[in-house]
N, C-alpha and C positions, 0 to 999 in steps of 0.2 A: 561719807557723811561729814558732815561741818562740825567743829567742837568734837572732833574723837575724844573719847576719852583715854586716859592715860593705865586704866585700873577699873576692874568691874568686881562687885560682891556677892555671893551668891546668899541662895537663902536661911544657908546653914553657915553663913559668914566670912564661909573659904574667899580669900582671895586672889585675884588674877590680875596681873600687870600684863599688858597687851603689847607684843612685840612694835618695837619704835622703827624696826626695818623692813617686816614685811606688811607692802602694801594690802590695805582693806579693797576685799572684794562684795562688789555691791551689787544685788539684784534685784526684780523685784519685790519681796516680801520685808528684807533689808540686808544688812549688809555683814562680812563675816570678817572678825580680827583675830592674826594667829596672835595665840598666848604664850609669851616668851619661856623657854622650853624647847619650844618646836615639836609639843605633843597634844597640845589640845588650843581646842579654836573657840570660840565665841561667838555667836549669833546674836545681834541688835535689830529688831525687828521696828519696823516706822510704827504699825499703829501701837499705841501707848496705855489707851484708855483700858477702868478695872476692868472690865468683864473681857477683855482681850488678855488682861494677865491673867484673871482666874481659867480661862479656855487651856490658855499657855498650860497653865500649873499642874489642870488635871489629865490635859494629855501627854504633858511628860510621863506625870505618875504611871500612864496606862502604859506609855510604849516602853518603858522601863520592867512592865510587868511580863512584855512580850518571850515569845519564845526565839529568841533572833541571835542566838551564840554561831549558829549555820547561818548566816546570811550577810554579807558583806555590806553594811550599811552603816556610815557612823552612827552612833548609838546617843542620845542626848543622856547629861551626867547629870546636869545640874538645872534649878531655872535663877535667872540672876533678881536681885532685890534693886527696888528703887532708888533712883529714877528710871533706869533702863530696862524695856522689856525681852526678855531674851533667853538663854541658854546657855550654858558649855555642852562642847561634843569634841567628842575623838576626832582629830585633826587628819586628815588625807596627805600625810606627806610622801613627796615625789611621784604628785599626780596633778590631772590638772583638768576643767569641763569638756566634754567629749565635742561642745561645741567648737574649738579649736581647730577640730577635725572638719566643721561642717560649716562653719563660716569665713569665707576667704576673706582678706584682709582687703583693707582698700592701698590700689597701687601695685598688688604681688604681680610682677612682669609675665609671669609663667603658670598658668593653673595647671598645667600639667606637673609642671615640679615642685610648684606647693603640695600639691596631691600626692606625691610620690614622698614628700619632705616627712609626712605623716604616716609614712607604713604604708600606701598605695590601697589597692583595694584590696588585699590577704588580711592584712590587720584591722583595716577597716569592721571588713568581714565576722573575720575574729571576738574584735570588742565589741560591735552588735550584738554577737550572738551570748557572749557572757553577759550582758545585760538584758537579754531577754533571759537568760539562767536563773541572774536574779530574780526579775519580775514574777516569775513562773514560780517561783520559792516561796515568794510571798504569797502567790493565791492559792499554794498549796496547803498555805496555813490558813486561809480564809480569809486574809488580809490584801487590803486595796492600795498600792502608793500614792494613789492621787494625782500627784504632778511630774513624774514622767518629762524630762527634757533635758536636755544638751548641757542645758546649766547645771545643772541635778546628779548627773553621773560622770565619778569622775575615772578617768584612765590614767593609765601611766604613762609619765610625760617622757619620757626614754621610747623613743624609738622600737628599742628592740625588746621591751618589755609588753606585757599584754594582761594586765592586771584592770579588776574595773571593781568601782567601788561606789554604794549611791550616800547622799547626804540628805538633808532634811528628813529623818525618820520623823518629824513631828507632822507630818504630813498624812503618817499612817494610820488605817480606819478599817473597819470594817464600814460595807458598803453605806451610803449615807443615802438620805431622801432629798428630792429637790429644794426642799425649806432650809436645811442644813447649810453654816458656812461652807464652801466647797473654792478650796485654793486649787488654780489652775493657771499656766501661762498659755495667753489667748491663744499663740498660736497653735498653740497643740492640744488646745480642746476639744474635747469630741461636741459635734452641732447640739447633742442634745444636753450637755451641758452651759453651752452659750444660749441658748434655745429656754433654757430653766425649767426643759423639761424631765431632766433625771439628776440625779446626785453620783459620786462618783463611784465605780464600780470595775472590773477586772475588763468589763469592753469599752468602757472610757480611758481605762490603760493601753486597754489592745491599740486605739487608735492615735494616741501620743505616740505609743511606740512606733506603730505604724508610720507616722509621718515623722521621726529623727531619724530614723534609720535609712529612709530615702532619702532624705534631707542630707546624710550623712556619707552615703554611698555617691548619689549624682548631684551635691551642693545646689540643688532648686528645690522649692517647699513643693508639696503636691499639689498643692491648692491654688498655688498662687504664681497665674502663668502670665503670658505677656498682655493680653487681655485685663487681666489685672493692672500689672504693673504699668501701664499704657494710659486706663480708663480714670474714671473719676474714683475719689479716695474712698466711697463708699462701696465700690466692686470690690474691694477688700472684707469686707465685715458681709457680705454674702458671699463669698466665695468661704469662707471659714463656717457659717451656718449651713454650708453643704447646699448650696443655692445656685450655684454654676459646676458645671463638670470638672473634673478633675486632667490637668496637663495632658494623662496619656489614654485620657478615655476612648474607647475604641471603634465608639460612634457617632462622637461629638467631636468637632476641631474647635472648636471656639475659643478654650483655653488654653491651646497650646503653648508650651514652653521651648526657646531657644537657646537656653543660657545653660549655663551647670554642663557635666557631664555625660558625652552621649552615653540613655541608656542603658541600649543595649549590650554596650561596655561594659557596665560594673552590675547590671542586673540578671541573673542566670535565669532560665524560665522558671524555676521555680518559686524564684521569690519576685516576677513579672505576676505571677499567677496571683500570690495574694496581695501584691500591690492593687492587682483588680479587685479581690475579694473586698479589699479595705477601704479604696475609696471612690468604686464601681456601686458594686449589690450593697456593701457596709454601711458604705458613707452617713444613710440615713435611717437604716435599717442593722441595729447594733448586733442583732444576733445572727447575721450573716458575716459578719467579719473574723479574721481568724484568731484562733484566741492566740496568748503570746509562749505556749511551750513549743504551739507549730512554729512562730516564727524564731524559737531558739533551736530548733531542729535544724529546718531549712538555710537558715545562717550557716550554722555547722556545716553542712553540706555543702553548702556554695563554699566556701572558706577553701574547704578538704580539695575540692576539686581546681582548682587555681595552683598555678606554675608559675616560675620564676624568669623574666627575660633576662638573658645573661649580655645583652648588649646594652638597655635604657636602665636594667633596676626596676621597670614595674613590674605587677603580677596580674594575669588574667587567667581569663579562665581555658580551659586544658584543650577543648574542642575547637579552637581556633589554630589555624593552621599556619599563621602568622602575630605577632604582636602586634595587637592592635593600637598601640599607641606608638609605635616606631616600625613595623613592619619588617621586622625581623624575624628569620624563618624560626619554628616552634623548635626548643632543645633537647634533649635526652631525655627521658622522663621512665618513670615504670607507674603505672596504674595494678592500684592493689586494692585488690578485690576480695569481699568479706562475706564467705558463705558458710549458711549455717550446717551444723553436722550433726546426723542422727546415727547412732549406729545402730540401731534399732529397724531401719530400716534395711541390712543387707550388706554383706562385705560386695564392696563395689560399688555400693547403692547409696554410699551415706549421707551425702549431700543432697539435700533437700532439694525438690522440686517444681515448678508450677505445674498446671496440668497442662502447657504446650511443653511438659517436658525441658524448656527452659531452665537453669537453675535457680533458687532464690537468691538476690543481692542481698544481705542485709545491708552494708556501706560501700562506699568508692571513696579511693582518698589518693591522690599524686603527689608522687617525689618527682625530685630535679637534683640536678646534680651540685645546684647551688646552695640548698639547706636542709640537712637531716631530717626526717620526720618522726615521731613517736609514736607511737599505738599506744592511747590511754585508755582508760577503761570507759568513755563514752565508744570509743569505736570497736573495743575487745568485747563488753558486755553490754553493750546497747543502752548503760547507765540514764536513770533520767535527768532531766535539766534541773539545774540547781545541787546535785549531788556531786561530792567530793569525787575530782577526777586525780585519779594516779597513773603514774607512765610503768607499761609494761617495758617496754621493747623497743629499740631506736635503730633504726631503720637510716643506710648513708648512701651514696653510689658515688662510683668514679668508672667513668666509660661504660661499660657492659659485666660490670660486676659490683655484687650484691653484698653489705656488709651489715650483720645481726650482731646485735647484742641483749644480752636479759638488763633493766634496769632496777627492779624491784629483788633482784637474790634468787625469782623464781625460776626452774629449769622448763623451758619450751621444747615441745618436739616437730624437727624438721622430718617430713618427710616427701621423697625425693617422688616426679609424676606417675612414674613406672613401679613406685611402692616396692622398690627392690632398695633402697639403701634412707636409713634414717637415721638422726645425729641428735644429741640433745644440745639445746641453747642457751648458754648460760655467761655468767657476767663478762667470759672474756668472747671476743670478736668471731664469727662464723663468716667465711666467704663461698659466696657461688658466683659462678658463669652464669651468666641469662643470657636467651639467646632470642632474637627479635619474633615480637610478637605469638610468643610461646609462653605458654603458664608453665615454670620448669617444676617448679614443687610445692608442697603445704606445708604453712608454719599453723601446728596447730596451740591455740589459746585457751584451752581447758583441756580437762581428760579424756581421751578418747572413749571412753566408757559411758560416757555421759555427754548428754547435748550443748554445743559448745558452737562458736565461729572459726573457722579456718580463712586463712589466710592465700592466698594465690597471688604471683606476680608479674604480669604485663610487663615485655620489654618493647619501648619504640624508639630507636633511633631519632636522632634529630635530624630535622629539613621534613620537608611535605609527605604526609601522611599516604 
């Protein structure tokens, strides 16, 4: 913004000198300046007029009242005193908008190695699905974000960190009516909020999220295919009012998209399926669409199941018998498989089953020889989304052998397939032989005594399945 200021006051008089070296990020509601320190930021918001400060004032007061000590959201501290309308909030340091991730720059010589520049599709994966954790967190408290977008959520700007964090908590409501102000960015509005015919609510989130997380996995909008980008400027603002079909709809070509990431690449069927759900049957019809703890599940899931190529550095998904982004034969891997235990049911019997006799899955999650994995307690205890995850167990491989560890002090019991020899697992290192495409033994995750997941481990060799 023009004329930055040098110094901002809040209402209680505190003051704030506004870092002279980190550049002001601007969007649009307005723009945010770090506060010299490097622990709190500052929001200046364009419109100025009172009843836009007195709005300001009483929904700081409210979301300050919130229950949000569990929720990873800068928090607003302050509202600032005149002339500037605004805020302090807890600063996101060594993080940065998730849009980073989902908008290619102009000029990048290589989409494939910008894509991979950013964590590839694992992390990708990843940061989606802890950002639908949060969302989920919030509607658990009955509380609505509102505006949901790229700008909005921010990650960790390190590579190999996976930390997500939202901002604008003034944004937060319980569900509002369509006369109500309703802050949204267009493109990631659900129709019936461009439409004026709803106010914002948990399935006008669902569909923001819906479309950055596509947006973010295969960098093209859902909405917005080449039919669009081709046609006259106003095939845009009906394709966003849910007016034309969506890129990959399954009976319509019309909006086809060419650009971005092929799909099928970075989309596993699972999360193919509620791409349909969200803007197939959804698009116009909000209580067909999935709400957002399914989409912080299915993240997970897609995430867990994805391998490492040890020739390019991308990661794809495990069921592919080559890298699909360099065609290099698939590598070592063990597939570890989470079934639940009843001993209530029979010495012999205790693993749970469908009625084809089948066992029950609870989770699937791949290692590679290239990056440890940990059993936390989303995959040890099926934990819901938004809930504190702790790391039991870290799980390593090198060739065809198996390396445990306890990470939490807790002792684990190994036991071996033939239930003739068993070991307890604890902080220091445990090695087995695995032996190709045999479950050799059970790491069990609770007390045998009681109903619990066990653990089982898949060896396969690397080269063609």
């Amino acid at each position: 913004m023009s004329n930055a200021p040098k110094e901002v006051v809040d209402l209680h008089g505190h003051r704030y000198p506004l870092s002279a070296t980190a550049s002001p990020k601007s969007g649009g509601q307005g723009t945010v300046f770090e506060v010299e320190g490097g622990k709190l930021a500052v929001k200046i918001l364009i419109n100025r007029t009172s009843a836009q400060r007195e709005r300001l004032k009483n929904q700081i007061t409210f979301v300050k009242r919130l229950p949000l000590q569990d929720v990873a959201i800068a928090k607003p501290l302050a509202v600032l005193r005149s002339p500037y309308l605004g805020y302090v909030m807890e600063l996101m340091s060594g993080m940065v908008p998730l849009k980073t991730l989902a908008a290619v720059p102009k000029g990048t010589p290589s989409l494939v190695r910008w894509y991979f520049s950013g964590g590839g599709l694992k992390r990708r994966l990843r940061l989606l699905a802890k950002s639908a954790d949060i969302l989920a967190k919030l509607h658990s408290k009955g509380l609505v974000y509102g505006d949901p977008s790229p700008a909005n959520i921010f990650v960790s700007e390190s590579v190999d960190a996976q930390e997500v964090a939202f901002i604008d908590a003034d944004n937060l409501t319980y569900s509002s009516s369509p006369v109500a102000q309703t802050i949204y960015t267009p493109s990631y509005g659900a129709p019936e909020l461009l439409k004026g015919l709803s106010g914002v609510n948990s399935l006008t989130d669902a569909h923001a999220f819906s479309v950055l997380a596509f947006q973010t996995l295969t960098l093209a909008h859902p909405l917005i295919g080449d039919y669009v980008t081709e046609g006259e400027p106003c095939l845009e603002e009906k394709a966003l009012l849910g007016e034309l079909p969506w890129i990959e709809h399954e009976g319509d070509n019309l909006n086809r998209c060419h650009s971005g990431i092929p799909r099928e690449m970075v989309l596993s069927p699972e999360l193919r399926k509620l791409c349909r759900r969200s803007f197939e049957e959804g698009l116009n019809e909000p209580t067909k669409r999935p709400g957002i703890a399914e989409w912080a599940e299915r993240l997970h899931a897609s995430a867990d199941r994805t391998l490492n190529c040890p020739s390019c550095g991308g990661s794809y998904y495990y069921n592919e018998a080559h890298c699909p982004w360099c065609d290099h034969q698939r590598p070592t891997f063990v597939r570890i498989i989470f079934y639940l235990w009843d001993p209530s049911l029979g010495e012999g019997k205790e693993v749970l089953e469908r009625p084809d006799k089948k066992p029950v899955i609870a989770e699937i999650a791949i290692m590679d020889e290239q990056v440890p994995l940990r059993i936390d307690s989303r995959l040890a205890f099926g934990s819901t989304p938004g809930s504190h995850c702790r790391e039991l167990v870290e799980l390593s491989l090198s060739g065809d052998v198996l390396s445990l560890k306890s990470l939490d002090g807790a002792s684990y019991c190994l036991i071996s397939a033939s239930r003739t020899k068993q070991m307890d697992l604890g902080l220091r290192p445990v090695t087995t032989k695995l032996e190709p495409r045999k479950s050799s033994l059970y790491l069990h995750l609770g007390d045998k005594a009681e109903v619990h997941r066990v653990v089982r481990f898949e060896f396969h060799p690397g080269g063609p399945s």
